[in-house]
C-alpha beads as a LAMMPS data file, in Angstrom:
LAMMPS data file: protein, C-alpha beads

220 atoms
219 bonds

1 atom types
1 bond types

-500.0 500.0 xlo xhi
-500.0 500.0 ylo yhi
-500.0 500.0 zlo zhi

Masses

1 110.0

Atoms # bond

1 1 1 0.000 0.000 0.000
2 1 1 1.517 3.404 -1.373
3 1 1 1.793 6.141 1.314
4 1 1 0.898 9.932 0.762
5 1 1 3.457 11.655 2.538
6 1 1 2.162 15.859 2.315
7 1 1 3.350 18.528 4.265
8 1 1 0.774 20.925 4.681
9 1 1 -0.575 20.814 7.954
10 1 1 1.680 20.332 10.877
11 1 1 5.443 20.846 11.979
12 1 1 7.665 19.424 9.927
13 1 1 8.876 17.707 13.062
14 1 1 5.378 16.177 13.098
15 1 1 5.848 15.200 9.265
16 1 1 9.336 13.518 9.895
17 1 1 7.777 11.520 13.008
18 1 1 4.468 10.478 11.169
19 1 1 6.066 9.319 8.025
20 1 1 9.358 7.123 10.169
21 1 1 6.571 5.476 11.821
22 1 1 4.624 4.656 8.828
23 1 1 7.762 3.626 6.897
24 1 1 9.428 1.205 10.156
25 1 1 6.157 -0.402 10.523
26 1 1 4.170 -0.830 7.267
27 1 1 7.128 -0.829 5.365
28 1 1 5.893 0.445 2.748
29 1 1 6.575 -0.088 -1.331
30 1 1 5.966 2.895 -2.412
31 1 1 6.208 6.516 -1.274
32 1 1 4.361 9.455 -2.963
33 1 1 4.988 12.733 -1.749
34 1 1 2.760 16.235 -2.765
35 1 1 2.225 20.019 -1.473
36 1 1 5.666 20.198 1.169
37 1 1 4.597 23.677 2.036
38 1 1 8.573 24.666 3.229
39 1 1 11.887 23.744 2.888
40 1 1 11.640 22.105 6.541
41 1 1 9.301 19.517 5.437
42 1 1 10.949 19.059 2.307
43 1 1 14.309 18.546 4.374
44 1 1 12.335 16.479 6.953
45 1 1 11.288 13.956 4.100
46 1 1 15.036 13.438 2.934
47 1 1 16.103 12.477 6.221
48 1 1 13.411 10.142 6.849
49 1 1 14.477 8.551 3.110
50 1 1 17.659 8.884 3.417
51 1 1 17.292 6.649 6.983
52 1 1 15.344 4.099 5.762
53 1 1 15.188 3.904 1.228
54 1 1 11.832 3.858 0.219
55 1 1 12.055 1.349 -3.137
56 1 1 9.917 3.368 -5.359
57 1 1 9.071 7.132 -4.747
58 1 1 7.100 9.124 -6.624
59 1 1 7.656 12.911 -6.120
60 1 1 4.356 15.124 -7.368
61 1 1 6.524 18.624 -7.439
62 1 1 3.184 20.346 -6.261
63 1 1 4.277 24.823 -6.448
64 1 1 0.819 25.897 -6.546
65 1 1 -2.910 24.968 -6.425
66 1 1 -4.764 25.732 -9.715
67 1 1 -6.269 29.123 -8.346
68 1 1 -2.196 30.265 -8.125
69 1 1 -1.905 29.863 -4.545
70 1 1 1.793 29.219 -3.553
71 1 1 1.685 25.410 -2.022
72 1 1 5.524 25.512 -2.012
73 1 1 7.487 28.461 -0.914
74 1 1 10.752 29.128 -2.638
75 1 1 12.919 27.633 0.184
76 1 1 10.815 24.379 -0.275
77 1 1 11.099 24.633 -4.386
78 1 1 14.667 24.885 -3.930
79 1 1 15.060 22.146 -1.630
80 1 1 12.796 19.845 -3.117
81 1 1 14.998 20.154 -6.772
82 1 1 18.434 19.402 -4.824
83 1 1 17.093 17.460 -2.325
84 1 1 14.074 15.460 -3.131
85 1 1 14.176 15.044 -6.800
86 1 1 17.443 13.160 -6.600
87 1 1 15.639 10.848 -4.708
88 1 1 12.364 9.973 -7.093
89 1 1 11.816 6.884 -9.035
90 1 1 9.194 9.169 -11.223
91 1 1 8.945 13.299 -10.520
92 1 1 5.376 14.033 -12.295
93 1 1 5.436 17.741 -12.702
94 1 1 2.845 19.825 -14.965
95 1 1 3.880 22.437 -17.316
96 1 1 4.810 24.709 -15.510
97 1 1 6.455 23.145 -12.940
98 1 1 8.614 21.321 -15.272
99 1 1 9.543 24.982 -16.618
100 1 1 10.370 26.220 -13.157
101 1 1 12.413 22.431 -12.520
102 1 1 14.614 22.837 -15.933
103 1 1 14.970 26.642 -16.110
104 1 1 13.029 26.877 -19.769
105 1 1 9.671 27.511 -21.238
106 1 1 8.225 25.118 -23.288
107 1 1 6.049 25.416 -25.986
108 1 1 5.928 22.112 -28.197
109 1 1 6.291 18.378 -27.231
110 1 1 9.593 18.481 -27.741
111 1 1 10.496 21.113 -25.269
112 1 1 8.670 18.981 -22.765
113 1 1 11.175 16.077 -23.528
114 1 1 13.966 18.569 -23.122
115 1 1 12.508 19.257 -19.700
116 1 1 12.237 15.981 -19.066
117 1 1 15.987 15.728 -19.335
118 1 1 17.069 18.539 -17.852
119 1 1 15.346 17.037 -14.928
120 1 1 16.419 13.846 -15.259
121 1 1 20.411 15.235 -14.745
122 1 1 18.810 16.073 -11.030
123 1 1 19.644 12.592 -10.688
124 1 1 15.778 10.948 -10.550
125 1 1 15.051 7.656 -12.748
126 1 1 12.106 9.124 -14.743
127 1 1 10.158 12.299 -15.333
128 1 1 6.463 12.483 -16.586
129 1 1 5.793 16.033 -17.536
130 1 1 2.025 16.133 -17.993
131 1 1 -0.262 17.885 -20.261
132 1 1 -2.977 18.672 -18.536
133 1 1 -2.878 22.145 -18.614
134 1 1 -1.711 22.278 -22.406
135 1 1 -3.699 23.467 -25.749
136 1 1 -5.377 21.084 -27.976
137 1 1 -8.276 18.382 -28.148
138 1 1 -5.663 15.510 -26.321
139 1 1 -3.869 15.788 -23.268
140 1 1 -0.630 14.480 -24.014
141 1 1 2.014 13.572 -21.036
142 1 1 5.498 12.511 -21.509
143 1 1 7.769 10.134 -20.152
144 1 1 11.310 9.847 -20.371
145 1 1 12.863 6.964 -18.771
146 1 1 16.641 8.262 -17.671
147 1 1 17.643 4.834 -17.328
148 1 1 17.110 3.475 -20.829
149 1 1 16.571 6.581 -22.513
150 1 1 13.265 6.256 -23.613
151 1 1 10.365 8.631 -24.455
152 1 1 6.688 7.404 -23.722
153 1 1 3.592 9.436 -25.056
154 1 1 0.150 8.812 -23.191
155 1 1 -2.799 10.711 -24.982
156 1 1 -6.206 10.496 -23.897
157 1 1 -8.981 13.118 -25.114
158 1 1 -9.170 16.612 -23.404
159 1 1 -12.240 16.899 -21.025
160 1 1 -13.628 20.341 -20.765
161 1 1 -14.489 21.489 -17.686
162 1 1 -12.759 23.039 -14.073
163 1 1 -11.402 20.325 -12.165
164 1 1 -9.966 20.056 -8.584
165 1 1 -7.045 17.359 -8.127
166 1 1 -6.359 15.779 -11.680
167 1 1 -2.805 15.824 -11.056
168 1 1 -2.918 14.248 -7.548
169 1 1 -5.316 11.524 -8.503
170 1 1 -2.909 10.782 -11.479
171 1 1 0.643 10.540 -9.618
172 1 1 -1.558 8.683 -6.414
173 1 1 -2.798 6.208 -8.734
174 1 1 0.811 5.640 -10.652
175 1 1 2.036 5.215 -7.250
176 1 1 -0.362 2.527 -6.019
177 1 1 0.004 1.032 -9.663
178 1 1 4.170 0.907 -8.924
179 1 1 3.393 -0.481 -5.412
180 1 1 1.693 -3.578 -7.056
181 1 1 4.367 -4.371 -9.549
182 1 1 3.739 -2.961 -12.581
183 1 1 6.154 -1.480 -14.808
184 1 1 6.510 2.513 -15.375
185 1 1 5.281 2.545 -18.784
186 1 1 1.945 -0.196 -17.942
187 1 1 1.519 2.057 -14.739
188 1 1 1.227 5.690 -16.281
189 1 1 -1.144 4.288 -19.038
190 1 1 -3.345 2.556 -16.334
191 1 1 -3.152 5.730 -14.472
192 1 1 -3.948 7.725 -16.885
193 1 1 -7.628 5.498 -17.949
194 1 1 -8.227 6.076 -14.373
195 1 1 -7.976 9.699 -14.108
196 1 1 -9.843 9.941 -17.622
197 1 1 -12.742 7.783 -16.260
198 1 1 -12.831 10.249 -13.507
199 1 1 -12.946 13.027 -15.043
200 1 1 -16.074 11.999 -17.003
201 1 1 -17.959 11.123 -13.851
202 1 1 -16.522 14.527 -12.351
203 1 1 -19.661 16.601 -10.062
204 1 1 -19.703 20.023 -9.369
205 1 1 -19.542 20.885 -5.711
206 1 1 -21.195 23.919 -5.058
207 1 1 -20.028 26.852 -6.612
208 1 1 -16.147 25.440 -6.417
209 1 1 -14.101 23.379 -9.165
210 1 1 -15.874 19.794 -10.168
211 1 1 -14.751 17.002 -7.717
212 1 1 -13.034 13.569 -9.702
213 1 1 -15.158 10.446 -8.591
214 1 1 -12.204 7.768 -7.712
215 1 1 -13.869 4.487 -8.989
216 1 1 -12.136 1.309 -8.721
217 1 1 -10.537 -0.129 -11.409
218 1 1 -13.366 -3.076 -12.673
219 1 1 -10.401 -5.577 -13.467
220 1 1 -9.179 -5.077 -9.797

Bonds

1 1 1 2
2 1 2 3
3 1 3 4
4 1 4 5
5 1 5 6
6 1 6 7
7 1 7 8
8 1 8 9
9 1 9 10
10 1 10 11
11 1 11 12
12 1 12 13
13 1 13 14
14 1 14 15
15 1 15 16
16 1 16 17
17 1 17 18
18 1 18 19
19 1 19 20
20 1 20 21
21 1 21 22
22 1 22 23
23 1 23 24
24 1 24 25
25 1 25 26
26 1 26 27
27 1 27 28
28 1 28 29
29 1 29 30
30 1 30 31
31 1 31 32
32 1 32 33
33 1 33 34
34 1 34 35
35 1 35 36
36 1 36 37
37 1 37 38
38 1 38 39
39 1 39 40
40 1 40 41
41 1 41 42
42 1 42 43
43 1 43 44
44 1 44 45
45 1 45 46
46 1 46 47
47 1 47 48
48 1 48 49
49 1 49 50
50 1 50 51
51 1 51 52
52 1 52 53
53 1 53 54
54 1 54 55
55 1 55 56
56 1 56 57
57 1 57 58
58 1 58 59
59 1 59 60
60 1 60 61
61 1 61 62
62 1 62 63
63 1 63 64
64 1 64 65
65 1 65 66
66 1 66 67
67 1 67 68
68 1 68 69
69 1 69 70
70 1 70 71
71 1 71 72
72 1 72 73
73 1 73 74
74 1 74 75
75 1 75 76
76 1 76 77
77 1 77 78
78 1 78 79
79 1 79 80
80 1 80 81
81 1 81 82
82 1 82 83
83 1 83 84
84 1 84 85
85 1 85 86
86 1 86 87
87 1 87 88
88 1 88 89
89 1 89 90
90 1 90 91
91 1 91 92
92 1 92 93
93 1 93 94
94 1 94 95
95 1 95 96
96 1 96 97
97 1 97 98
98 1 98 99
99 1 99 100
100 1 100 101
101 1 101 102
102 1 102 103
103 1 103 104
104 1 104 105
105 1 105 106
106 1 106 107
107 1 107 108
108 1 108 109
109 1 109 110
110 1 110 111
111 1 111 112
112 1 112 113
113 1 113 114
114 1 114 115
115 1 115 116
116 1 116 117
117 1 117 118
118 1 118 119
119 1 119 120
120 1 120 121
121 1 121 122
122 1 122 123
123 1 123 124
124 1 124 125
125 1 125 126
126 1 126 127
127 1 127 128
128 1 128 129
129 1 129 130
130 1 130 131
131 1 131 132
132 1 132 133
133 1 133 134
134 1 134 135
135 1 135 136
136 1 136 137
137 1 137 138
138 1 138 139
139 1 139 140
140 1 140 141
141 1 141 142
142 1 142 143
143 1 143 144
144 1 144 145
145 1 145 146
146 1 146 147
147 1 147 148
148 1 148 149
149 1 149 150
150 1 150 151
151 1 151 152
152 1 152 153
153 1 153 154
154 1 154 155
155 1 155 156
156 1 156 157
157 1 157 158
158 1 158 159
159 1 159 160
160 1 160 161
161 1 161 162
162 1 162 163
163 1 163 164
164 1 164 165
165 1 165 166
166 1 166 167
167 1 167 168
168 1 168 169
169 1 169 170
170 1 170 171
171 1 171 172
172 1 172 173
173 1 173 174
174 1 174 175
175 1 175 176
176 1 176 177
177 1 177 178
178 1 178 179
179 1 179 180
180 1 180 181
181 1 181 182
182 1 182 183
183 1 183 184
184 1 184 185
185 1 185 186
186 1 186 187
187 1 187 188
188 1 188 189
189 1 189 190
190 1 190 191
191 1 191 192
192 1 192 193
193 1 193 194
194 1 194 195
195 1 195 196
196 1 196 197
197 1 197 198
198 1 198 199
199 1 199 200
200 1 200 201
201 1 201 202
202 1 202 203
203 1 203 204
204 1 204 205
205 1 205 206
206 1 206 207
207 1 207 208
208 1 208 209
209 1 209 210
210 1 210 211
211 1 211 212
212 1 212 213
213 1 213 214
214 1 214 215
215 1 215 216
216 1 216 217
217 1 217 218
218 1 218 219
219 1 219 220
């Protein structure tokens, strides 16, 4: 079972204690972490990784909600690049946080790959730069395996609407996918069915962005 490891409420004192426990007695294969909130937390993470290697860790570089509040102050961004991301099996960021990881704007698919790299040197295995938040009728992510060298495309059709979570729900579920045994490739494309399904059963909740329904997987 895949553990969520987020920093947003709570010392990071508390963080480092919750997650040690966790890790020493569920031990755990698979580690996601998303919004850090400081460079404490962040810091507070590593050592608890560094004490006790998680095997597979997905890191969900979560800057800022999708209303532009900061999740991640710049102490924590700059901690979680030198400190975090050299520990990730997979770092999933979207658009613009893979700009803001590799220090360039992209524009096209393959500036995306480029970013990819560029965050790859970090020292993680793999990088998934999603597109989400991109133009067009498909939302295309990218993959690039730093171990082999390999680029991956996942497409899936672009649903309109406002949606709270998408990129949460897709790292969580790659995570939990990982945790079970499946390879990175199989694991992203299962992923990314699930977060498509969800999106089409998405309800509004009041006046706020539509809520994903989380629906298990039928061949489960």
């Amino acid at each position: 079972v895949p553990v969520i490891a987020s920093g947003g409420a709570g010392t990071a004192r508390h963080v480092a204690d919750a997650l040690a426990t966790v890790v020493a007695d569920l031990k755990p294969a698979a580690i996601k972490t998303g919004m850090l909130a400081t460079d404490s937390v962040v810091d507070a993470v590593v050592s608890v990784l560094g004490a006790a290697p998680i095997p597979l860790l997905v890191v969900d570089p979560v800057r800022r909600s999708s209303s532009g509040a900061v999740l991640l102050d710049d102490g924590g961004w700059r901690a979680l690049g030198e400190r975090l991301v050299p520990l990730a099996t997979l770092v999933t960021p979207n658009r613009a946080e893979a700009e803001e990881l590799a220090a360039m704007a992209i524009s096209t698919e393959d500036d995306a790959v480029r970013a990819a790299r560029r965050i790859a040197e970090r020292g993680c295995k793999a990088v998934l730069v999603k597109g989400g938040h991109g133009p067009g009728a498909q939302a295309t992510d990218l993959l690039f395996d730093a171990v082999t060298g390999r680029v991956e495309r996942f497409e899936a059709p672009r649903v309109p609407g406002d949606f709270h979570g998408t990129g949460c729900v897709l790292s969580a579920a790659i995570t939990a996918l990982l945790a079970r045994g499946l390879s990175l490739v199989d694991a992203v494309a299962r992923a990314k069915e699930h977060v498509s399904r969800a999106l089409a059963t998405a309800e509004p909740l009041g006046r706020g962005r539509r809520i994903l329904r989380i629906q298990p997987d039928a061949t489960d």
